[in-house]
C-alpha positions as CSV (number, residue, x, y, z in Angstrom):
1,X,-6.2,38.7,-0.8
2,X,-8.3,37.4,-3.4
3,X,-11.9,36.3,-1.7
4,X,-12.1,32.2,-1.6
5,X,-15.3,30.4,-3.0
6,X,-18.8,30.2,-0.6
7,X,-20.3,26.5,-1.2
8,X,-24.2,27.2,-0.6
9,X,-25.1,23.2,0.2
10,X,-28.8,24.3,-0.9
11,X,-27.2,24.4,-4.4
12,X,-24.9,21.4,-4.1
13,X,-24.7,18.3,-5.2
14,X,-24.6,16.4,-1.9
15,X,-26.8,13.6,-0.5
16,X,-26.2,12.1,3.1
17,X,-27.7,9.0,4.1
18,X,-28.2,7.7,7.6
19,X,-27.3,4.0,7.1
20,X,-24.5,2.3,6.1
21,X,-24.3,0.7,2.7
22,X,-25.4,-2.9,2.8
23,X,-22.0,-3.6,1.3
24,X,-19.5,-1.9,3.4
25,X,-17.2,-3.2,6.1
26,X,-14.6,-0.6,6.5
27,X,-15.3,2.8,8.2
28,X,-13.7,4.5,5.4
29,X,-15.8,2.6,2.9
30,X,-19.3,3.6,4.6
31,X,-18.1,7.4,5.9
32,X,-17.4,8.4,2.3
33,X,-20.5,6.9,0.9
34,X,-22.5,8.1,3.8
35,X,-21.5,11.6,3.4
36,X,-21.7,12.0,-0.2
37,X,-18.3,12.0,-1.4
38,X,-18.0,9.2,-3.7
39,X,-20.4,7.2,-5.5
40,X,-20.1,3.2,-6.4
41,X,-20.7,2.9,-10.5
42,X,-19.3,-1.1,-10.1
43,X,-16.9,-3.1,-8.4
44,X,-13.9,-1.2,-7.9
45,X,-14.9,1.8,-9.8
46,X,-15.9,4.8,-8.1
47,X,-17.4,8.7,-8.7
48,X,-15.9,11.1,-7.4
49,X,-18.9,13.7,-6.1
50,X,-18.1,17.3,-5.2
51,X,-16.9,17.6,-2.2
52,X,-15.1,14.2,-2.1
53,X,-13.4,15.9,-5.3
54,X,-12.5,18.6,-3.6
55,X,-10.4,16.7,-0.8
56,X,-9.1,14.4,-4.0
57,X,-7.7,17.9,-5.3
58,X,-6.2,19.1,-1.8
59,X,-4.5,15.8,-1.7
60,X,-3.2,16.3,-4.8
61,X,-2.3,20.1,-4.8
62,X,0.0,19.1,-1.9
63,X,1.5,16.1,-3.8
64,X,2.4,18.6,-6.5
65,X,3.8,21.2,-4.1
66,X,6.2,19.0,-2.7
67,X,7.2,17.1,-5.5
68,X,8.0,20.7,-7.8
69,X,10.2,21.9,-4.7
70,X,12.5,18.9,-4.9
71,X,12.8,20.2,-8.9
72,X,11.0,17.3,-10.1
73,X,8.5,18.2,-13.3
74,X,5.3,17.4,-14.2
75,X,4.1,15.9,-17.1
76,X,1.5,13.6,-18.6
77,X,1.8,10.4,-20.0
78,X,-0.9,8.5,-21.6
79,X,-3.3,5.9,-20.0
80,X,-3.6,3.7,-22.8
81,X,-0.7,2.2,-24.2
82,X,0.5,-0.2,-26.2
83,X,1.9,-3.8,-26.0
84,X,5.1,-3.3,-27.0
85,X,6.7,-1.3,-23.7
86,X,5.8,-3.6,-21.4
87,X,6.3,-7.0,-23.9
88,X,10.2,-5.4,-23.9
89,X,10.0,-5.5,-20.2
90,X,8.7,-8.9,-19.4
91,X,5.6,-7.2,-17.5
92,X,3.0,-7.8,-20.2
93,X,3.0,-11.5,-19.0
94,X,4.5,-10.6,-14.9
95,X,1.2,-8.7,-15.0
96,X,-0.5,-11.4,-15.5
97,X,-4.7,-10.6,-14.9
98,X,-3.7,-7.6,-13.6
99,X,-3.8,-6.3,-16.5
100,X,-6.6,-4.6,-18.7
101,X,-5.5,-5.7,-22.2
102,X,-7.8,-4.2,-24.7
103,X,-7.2,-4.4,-28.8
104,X,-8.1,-1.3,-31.2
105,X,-10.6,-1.8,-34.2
106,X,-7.2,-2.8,-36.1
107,X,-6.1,-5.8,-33.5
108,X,-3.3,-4.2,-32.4
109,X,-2.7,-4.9,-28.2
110,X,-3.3,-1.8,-25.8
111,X,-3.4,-1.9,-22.1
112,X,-4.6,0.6,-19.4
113,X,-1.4,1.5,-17.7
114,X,-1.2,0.3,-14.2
115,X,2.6,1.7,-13.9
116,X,4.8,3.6,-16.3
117,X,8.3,2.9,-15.5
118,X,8.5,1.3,-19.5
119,X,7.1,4.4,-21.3
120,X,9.1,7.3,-18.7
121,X,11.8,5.2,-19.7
122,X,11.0,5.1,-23.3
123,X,10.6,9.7,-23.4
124,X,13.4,10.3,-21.3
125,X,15.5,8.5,-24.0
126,X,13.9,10.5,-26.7
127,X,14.3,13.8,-25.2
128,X,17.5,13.2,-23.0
129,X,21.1,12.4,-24.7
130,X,23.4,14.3,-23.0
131,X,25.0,13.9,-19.3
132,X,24.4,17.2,-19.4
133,X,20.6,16.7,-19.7
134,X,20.5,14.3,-16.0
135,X,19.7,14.5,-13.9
136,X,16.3,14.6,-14.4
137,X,13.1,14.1,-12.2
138,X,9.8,13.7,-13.8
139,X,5.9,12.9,-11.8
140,X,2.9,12.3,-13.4
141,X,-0.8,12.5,-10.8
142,X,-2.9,10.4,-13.3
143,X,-5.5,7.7,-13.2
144,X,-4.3,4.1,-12.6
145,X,-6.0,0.5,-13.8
146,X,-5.1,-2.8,-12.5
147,X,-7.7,-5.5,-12.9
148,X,-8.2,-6.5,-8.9
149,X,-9.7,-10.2,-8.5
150,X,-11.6,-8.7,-5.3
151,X,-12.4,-5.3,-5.1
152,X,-13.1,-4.0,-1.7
153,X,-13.1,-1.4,0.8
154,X,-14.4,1.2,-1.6
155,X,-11.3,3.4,-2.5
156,X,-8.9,1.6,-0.9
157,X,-8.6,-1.2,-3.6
158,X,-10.1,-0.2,-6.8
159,X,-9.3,-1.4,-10.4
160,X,-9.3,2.3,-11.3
161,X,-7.2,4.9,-8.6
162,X,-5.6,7.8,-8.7
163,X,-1.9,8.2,-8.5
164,X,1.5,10.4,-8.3
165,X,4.2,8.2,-10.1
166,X,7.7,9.6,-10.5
167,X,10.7,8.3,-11.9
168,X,14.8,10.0,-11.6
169,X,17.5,9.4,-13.8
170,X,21.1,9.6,-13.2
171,X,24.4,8.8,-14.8
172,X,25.7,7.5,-11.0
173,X,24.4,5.4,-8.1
174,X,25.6,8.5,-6.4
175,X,22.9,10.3,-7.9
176,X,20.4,7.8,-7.7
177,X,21.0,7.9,-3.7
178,X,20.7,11.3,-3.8
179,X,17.4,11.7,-5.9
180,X,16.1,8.6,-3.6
181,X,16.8,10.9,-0.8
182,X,14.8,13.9,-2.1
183,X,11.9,11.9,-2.9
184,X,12.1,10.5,1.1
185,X,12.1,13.8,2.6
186,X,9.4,15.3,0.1
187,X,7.4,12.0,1.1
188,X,8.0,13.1,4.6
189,X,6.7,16.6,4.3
190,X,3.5,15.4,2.3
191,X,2.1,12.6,4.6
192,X,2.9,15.6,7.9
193,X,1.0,18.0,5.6
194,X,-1.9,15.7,5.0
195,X,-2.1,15.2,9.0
196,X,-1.0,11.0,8.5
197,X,0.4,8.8,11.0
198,X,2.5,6.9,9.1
199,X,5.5,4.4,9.2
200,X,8.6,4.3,6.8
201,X,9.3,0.5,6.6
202,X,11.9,-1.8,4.6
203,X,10.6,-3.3,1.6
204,X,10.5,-5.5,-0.9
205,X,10.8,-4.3,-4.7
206,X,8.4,-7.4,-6.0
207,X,7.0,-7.0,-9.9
208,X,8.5,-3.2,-10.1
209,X,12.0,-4.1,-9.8
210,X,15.4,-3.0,-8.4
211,X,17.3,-2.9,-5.2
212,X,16.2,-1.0,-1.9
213,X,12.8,0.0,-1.4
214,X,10.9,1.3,1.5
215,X,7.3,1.6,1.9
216,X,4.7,4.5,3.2
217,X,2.5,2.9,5.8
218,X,-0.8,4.1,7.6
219,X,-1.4,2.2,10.2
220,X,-5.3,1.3,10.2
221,X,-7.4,-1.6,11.0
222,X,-8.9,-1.8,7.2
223,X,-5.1,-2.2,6.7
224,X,-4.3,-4.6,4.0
225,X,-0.2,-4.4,4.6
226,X,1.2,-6.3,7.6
227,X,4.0,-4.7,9.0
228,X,6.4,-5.1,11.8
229,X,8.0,-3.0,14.4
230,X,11.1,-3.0,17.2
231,X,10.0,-1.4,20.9
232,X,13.4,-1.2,21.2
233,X,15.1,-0.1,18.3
234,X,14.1,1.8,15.1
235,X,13.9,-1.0,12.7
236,X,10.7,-1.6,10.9
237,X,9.7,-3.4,8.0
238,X,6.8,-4.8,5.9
239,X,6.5,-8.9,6.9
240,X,7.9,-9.3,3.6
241,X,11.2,-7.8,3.8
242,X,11.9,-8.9,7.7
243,X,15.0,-11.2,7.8
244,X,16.2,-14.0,10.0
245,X,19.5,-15.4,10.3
246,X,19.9,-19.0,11.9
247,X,23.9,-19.7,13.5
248,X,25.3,-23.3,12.3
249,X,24.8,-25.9,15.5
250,X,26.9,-28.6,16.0
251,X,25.5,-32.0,15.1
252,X,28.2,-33.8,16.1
253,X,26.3,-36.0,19.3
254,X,23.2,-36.2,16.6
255,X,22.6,-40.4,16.2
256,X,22.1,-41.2,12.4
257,X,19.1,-41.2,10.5
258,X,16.2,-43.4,12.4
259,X,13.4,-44.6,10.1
260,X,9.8,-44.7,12.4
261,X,6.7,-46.4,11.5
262,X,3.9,-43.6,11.7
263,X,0.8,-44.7,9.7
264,X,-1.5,-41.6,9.0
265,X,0.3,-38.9,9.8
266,X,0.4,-36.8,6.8
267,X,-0.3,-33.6,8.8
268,X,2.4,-32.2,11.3
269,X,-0.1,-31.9,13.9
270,X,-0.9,-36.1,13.4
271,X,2.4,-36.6,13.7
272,X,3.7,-34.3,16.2
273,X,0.9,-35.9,18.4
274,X,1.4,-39.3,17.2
275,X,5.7,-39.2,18.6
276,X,4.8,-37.2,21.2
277,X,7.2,-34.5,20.0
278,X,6.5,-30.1,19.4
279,X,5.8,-29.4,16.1
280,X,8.8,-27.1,16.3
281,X,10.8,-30.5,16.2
282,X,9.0,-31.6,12.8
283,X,10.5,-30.5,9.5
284,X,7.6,-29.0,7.2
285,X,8.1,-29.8,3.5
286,X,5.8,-27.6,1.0
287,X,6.0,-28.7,-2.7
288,X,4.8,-26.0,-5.1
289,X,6.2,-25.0,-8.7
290,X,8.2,-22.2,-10.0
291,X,7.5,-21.8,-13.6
292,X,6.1,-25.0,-13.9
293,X,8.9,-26.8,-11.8
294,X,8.7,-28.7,-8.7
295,X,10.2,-27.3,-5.8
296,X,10.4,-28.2,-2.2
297,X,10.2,-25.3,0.5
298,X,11.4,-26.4,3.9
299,X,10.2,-24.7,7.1
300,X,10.0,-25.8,10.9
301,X,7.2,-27.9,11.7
302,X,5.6,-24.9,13.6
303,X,5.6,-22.6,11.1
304,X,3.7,-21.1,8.3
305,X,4.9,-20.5,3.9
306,X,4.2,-17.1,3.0
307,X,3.4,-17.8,-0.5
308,X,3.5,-13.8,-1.1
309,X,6.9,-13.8,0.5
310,X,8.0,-16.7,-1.4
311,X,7.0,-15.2,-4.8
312,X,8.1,-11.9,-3.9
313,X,11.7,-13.5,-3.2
314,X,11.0,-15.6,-6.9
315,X,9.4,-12.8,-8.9
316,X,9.3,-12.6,-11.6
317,X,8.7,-16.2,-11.7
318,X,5.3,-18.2,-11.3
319,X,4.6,-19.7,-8.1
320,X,1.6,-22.1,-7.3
321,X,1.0,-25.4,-4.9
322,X,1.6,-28.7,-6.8
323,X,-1.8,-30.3,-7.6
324,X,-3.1,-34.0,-7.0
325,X,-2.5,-34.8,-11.0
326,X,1.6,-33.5,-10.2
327,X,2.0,-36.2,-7.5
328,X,0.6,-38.8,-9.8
329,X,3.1,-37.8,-12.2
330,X,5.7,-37.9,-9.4
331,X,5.1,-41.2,-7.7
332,X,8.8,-40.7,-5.4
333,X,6.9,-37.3,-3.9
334,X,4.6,-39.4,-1.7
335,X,2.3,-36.3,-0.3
336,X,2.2,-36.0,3.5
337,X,5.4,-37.8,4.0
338,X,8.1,-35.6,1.8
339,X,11.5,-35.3,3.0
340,X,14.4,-33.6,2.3
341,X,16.8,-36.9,2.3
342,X,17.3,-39.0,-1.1
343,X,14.9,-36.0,-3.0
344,X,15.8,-36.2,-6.6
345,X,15.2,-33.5,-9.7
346,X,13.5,-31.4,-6.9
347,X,15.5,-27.9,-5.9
348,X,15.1,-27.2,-2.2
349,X,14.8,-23.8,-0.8
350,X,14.8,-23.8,3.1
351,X,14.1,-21.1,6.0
352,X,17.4,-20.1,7.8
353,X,15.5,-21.1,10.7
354,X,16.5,-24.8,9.0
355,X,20.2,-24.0,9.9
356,X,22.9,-26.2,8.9
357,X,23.8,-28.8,12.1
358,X,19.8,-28.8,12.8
359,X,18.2,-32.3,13.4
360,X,14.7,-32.8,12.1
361,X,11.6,-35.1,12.2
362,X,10.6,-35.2,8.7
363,X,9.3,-37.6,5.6
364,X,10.8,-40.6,4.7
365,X,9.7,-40.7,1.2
366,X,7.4,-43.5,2.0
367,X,3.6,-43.9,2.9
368,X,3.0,-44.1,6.6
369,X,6.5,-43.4,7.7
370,X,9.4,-40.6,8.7
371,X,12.3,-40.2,9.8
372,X,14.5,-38.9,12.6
373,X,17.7,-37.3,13.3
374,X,17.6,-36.1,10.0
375,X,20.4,-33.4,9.9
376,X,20.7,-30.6,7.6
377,X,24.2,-30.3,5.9
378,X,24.8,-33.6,6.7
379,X,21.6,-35.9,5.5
380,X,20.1,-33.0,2.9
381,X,21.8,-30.1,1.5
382,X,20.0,-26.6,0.6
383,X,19.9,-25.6,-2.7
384,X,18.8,-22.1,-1.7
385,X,18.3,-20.0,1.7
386,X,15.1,-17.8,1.7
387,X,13.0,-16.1,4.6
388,X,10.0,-17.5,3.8
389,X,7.5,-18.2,7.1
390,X,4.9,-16.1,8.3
391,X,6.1,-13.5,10.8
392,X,4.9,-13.9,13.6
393,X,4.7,-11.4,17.1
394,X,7.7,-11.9,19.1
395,X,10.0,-13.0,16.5
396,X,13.4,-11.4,17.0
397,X,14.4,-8.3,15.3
398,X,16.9,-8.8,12.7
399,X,18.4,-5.5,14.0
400,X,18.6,-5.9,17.8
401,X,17.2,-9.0,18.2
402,X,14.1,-8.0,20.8
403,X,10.4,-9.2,20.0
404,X,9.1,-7.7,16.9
405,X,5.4,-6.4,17.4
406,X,2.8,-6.9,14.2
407,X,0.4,-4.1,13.1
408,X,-2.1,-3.3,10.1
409,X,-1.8,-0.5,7.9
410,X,-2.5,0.5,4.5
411,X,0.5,1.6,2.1
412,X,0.1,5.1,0.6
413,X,3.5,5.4,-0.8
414,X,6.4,3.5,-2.1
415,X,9.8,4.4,-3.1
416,X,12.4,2.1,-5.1
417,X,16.1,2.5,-6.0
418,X,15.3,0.4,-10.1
419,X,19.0,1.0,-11.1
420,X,19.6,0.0,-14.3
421,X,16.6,-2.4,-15.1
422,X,14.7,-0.5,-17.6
423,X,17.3,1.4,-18.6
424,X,19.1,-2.2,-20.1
425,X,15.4,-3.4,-21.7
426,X,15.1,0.2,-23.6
427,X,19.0,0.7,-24.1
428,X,18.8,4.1,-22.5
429,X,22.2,5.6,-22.7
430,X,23.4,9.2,-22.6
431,X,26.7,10.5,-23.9
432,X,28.9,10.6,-20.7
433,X,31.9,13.2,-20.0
434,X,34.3,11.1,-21.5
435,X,32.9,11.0,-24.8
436,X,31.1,7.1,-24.3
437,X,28.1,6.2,-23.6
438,X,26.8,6.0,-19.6
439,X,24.1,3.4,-19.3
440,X,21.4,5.7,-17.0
441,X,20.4,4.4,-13.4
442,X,16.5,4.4,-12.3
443,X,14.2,5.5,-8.9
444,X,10.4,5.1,-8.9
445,X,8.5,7.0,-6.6
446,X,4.5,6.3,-6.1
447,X,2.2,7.9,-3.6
448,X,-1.7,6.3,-3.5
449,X,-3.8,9.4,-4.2
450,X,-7.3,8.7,-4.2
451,X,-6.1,5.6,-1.5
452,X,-4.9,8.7,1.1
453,X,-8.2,9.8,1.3
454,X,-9.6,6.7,2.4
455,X,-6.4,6.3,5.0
456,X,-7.5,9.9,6.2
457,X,-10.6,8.6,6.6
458,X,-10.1,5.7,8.5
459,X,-7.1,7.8,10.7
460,X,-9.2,10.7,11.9
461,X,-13.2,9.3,12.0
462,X,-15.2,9.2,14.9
463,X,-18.0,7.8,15.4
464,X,-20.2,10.8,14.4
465,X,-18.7,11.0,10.9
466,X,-15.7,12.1,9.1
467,X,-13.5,14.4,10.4
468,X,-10.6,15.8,7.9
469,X,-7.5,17.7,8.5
470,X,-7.5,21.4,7.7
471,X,-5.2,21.4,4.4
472,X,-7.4,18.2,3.3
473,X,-10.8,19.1,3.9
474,X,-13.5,20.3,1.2
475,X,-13.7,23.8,3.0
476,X,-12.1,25.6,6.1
477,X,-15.7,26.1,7.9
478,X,-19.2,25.1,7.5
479,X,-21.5,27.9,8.3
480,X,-24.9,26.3,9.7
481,X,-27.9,28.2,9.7
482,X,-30.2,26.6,12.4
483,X,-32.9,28.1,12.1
484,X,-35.3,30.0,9.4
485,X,-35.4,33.0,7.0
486,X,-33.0,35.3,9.7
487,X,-30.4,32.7,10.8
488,X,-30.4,31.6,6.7
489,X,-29.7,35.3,6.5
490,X,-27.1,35.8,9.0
491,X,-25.0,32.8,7.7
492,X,-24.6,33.4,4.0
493,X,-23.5,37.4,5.6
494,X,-21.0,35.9,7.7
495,X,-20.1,33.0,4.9
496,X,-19.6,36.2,2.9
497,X,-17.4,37.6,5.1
498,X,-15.6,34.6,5.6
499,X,-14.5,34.1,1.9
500,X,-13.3,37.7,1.7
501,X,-10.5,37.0,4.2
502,X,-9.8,34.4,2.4
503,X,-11.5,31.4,4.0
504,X,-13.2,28.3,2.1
505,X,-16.9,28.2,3.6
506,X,-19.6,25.2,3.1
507,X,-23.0,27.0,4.0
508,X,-25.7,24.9,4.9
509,X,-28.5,27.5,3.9
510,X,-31.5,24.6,3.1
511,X,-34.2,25.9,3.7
512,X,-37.0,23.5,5.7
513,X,-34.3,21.0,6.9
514,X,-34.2,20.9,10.7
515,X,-31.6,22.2,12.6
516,X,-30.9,18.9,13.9
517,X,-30.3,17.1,10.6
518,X,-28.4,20.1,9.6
519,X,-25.7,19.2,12.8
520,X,-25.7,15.6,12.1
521,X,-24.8,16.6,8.4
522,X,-22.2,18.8,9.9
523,X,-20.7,16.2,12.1
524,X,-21.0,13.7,9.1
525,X,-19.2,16.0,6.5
526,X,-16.3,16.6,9.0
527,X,-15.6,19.9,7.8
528,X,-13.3,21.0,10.7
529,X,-14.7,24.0,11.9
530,X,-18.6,24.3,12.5
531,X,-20.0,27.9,13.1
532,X,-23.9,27.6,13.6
533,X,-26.5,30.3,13.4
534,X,-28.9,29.5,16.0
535,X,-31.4,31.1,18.3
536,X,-28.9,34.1,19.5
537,X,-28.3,34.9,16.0
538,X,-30.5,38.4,16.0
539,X,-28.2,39.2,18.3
540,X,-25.3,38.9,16.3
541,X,-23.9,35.8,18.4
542,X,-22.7,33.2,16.8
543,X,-21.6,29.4,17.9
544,X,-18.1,28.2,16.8
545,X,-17.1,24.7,17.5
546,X,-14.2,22.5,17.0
547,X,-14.8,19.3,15.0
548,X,-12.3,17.3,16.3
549,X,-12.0,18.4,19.9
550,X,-15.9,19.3,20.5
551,X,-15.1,22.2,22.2
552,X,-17.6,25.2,21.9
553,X,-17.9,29.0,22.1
554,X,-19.8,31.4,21.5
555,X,-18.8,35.1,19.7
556,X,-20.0,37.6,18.2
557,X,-19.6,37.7,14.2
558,X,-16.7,40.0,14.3
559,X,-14.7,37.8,16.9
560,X,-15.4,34.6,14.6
561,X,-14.1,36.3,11.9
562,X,-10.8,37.2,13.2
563,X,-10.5,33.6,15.2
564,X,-11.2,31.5,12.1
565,X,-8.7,33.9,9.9
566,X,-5.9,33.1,12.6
């Protein structure tokens, strides 16, 4: 066994501090600053120090373990790219200021790429023409840019990440099901490997494409992804993807249409109070524009828009709220008192929750009054059903129909069936069995890299510090020498020993730093095995302790040799 490497921290490049940065607010976000493992050069771009470099690289090393035993293959595609890729695809505009669009000294267009479905695409077609060439998996771990508006939580949202992308192509759905497969079970293995608590929810595909799509989640309270869950089934999903299906109801002994006089009520809370009626009665109509064009979104009274849902269900099309200067263009969309009835040149989307048979107060298209009895399918008709209101706890699984419970997490991986997408932009055929051309079918696999650290972080801390698991961390024990010139002298012997079975070993050998900075560094570092040097060391006995669990013991050298080899 060939020995491992002894980190001596009096020769590393490592500085703890013992407040928080003045900018931090998650515990990831301070830990990893605290500790010396990354180091802020601007907003949402980060240095990666030593030993947070080193737990990058486990991370990694594990991605790449997985991912090869599934057959896929490495490669390396370029960061900058040009225009034309994504142009093809429509996702030079989609991107929008995601992007970071750059020009060379000759004014052609670049970007730094933020995904690489276009340009997988574009090599598998140069070097693949046979069936007999698919299928084929390929990964990429390779550094990310996407122009973020805000910035924030240290690594967890930067404009420049690290990140395992991989792509499979197949001549069959069959085979796309069956390389989306592969890539769930090797997701499966790497998030257990990396000691995750995680959740594998139903998705949406959004910007990227395609049909099904789960999600990766880590449940944390720095969690930016909202996610739901069943306590009595196994359904789960992000608050994107959950579903709702509304029965017909039978309007039949509904009274027609009732105009009521109800000056300034443009809220639903006014006008709920004002009838004396639940807002759940009321009939909530959002104007915004898709592309440019006005469009009405219908949702119970009581209820919330997603607008991320909305675009998600629209994408790849714009979607914004109608402005002050759009109503004065409009003057029949009198704001505060829309509704549904007599709307003209508008298309309106509605929540299943507005079922067909359902009788509404809503807008009467007038200043200061609405209308009730207003009955969808009868009154109004939908141009379009979409889930569209804020989840909210308690709703009813789509599966089982029990109260759905909401949680925070932070996604770390993302898988996606594309089909045929990018294969149609890019034309990327191989010669089938037959003798014709088979138009190739798409998955796209990412796992957050550099953004699993940070969920480690926030998963395992306490409130002494980090605290990684054993295939993640920076070094399998740190070796503390509490003490002076002996117990300096003891550790780097037993480091010694140590690395020759094999063993990574962090020594703190400083010399004039106190024992008790020395076990706060420890503690902070979250290495997770400490072995201290201390007062009995002339005596050749030795503390060991358990980072996570606290638990201590003391043994002699040889015994905490053999325990720490296994």
């Amino acid at each position: 066994m060939a020995a491992a490497q002894v980190q001596r921290m009096s020769r590393l490049m490592v500085k703890t501090l013992r407040d928080d940065p003045a900018d931090a607010e998650t515990l990831s976000h301070k830990l990893l600053v605290r500790a010396g493992y990354v180091r802020r050069n601007a907003a949402g771009i980060w240095t990666w120090l030593p030993l947070g470099k080193k737990v990058l690289d486990n991370i990694s090393n594990i991605v790449r373990e997985e991912m090869d035993a599934i057959g896929a293959q490495e490669v390396l595609l370029p960061a900058l790219l040009p225009k034309e890729a994504y142009e093809a695809s429509g996702r030079w505009e989609e991107y929008g200021d995601l992007l970071f669009r750059l020009k060379d000294r000759k004014g052609a267009d670049y970007l730094l790429g933020p995904t690489h479905e276009e340009i997988f695409t574009q090599t598998v077609k140069d070097q693949c023409t046979s069936y007999k060439d698919l299928p084929v998996m390929l990964y990429q771990i390779q550094t990310k840019y996407r122009d973020e508006a805000r910035p924030r939580s240290g690594v967890l949202r930067g404009r420049e990440f690290q990140m395992k992308d991989s792509y499979s192509f197949d001549t069959t759905d069959e085979g796309l099901a069956e390389s989306y497969a592969l890539h769930r079970e090797a997701y499966r293995k790497i998030f257990a490997r990396l000691g995750l608590d995680y959740r594998i929810v139903s998705a949406v595909s959004g910007a990227m494409g395609g049909s099904a799509s789960e999600e990766f989640l880590a449940p944390a309270a720095a969690g930016e992804d909202t996610f739901v869950d069943c306590p009595a089934c196994e359904y789960a999903a992000n608050t994107e993807a959950v579903t709702f299906v509304a029965e017909a109801v039978d309007a039949s002994g509904v009274g027609p249409v009732e105009e009521l006089d109800t000056p300034d009520t443009p809220t639903i809370e006014s006008l709920a109070a004002h009838l004396g009626v639940p807002a759940s009665a009321t009939l909530k109509n959002l104007l915004v524009k898709v592309d440019g064009e006005i469009v009405a979104v219908g949702v119970p009274g009581d209820r919330e828009v997603d607008l991320g849902k909305l675009g998600e269900h629209l994408a790849p099309a714009v979607v914004e709220l109608v402005t002050a200067e759009d109503f004065a263009d409009r003057p029949d969309l009198v704001r505060g008192y829309v509704g549904p009835q007599g709307l003209e040149k508008v298309r309106y989307i509605a929540d299943p929750r507005v079922a067909p048979g359902t009788a509404w107060v809503t807008g009467a298209n007038r200043s200061d009054t609405h209308a009730r009895n207003v009955v969808c399918g009868r009154d109004f008709s939908v141009d379009d059903y979409l889930d569209v209101v804020v989840v909210e706890e308690g709703d009813p699984c789509p599966a089982c129909g029990a109260g759905l419970r909401l949680d925070r997490a932070i996604e770390i991986g993302h898988i996606f069936q594309l089909g045929r997408k990018y294969a149609d932009t890019f034309q990327l055929d191989v010669l089938g069995q037959q003798g014709k051309p088979v138009r190739v079918t798409m998955g796209s696999y990412g796992i957050g890299v550099s953004r699993a650290v940070a969920a480690l972080a926030e998963q395992t801390a306490d409130a002494a510090g980090l605290c990684w698991p054993a295939e993640v961390a920076p070094a399998d024990v740190h070796v503390v020498a509490a003490g002076k010139a002996l117990q300096i002298e003891v550790a780097l012997d037993v480091a010694s020993q140590l690395a020759a079975v094999g063993l990574r070993v962090l020594v703190d050998d400083r010399a004039g730093v106190s024992p008790g900075v020395k076990f706060t560094d420890a503690e902070l570092l979250g290495v997770p095995k400490i072995l201290v040097a201390g007062r009995r060391a002339g005596e050749g006995v030795l503390e060991l302790k358990d980072r996570r669990t606290g638990e201590r013991e003391e043994l002699s050298v040889a015994e905490a040799v053999a325990r720490l080899q296994g």
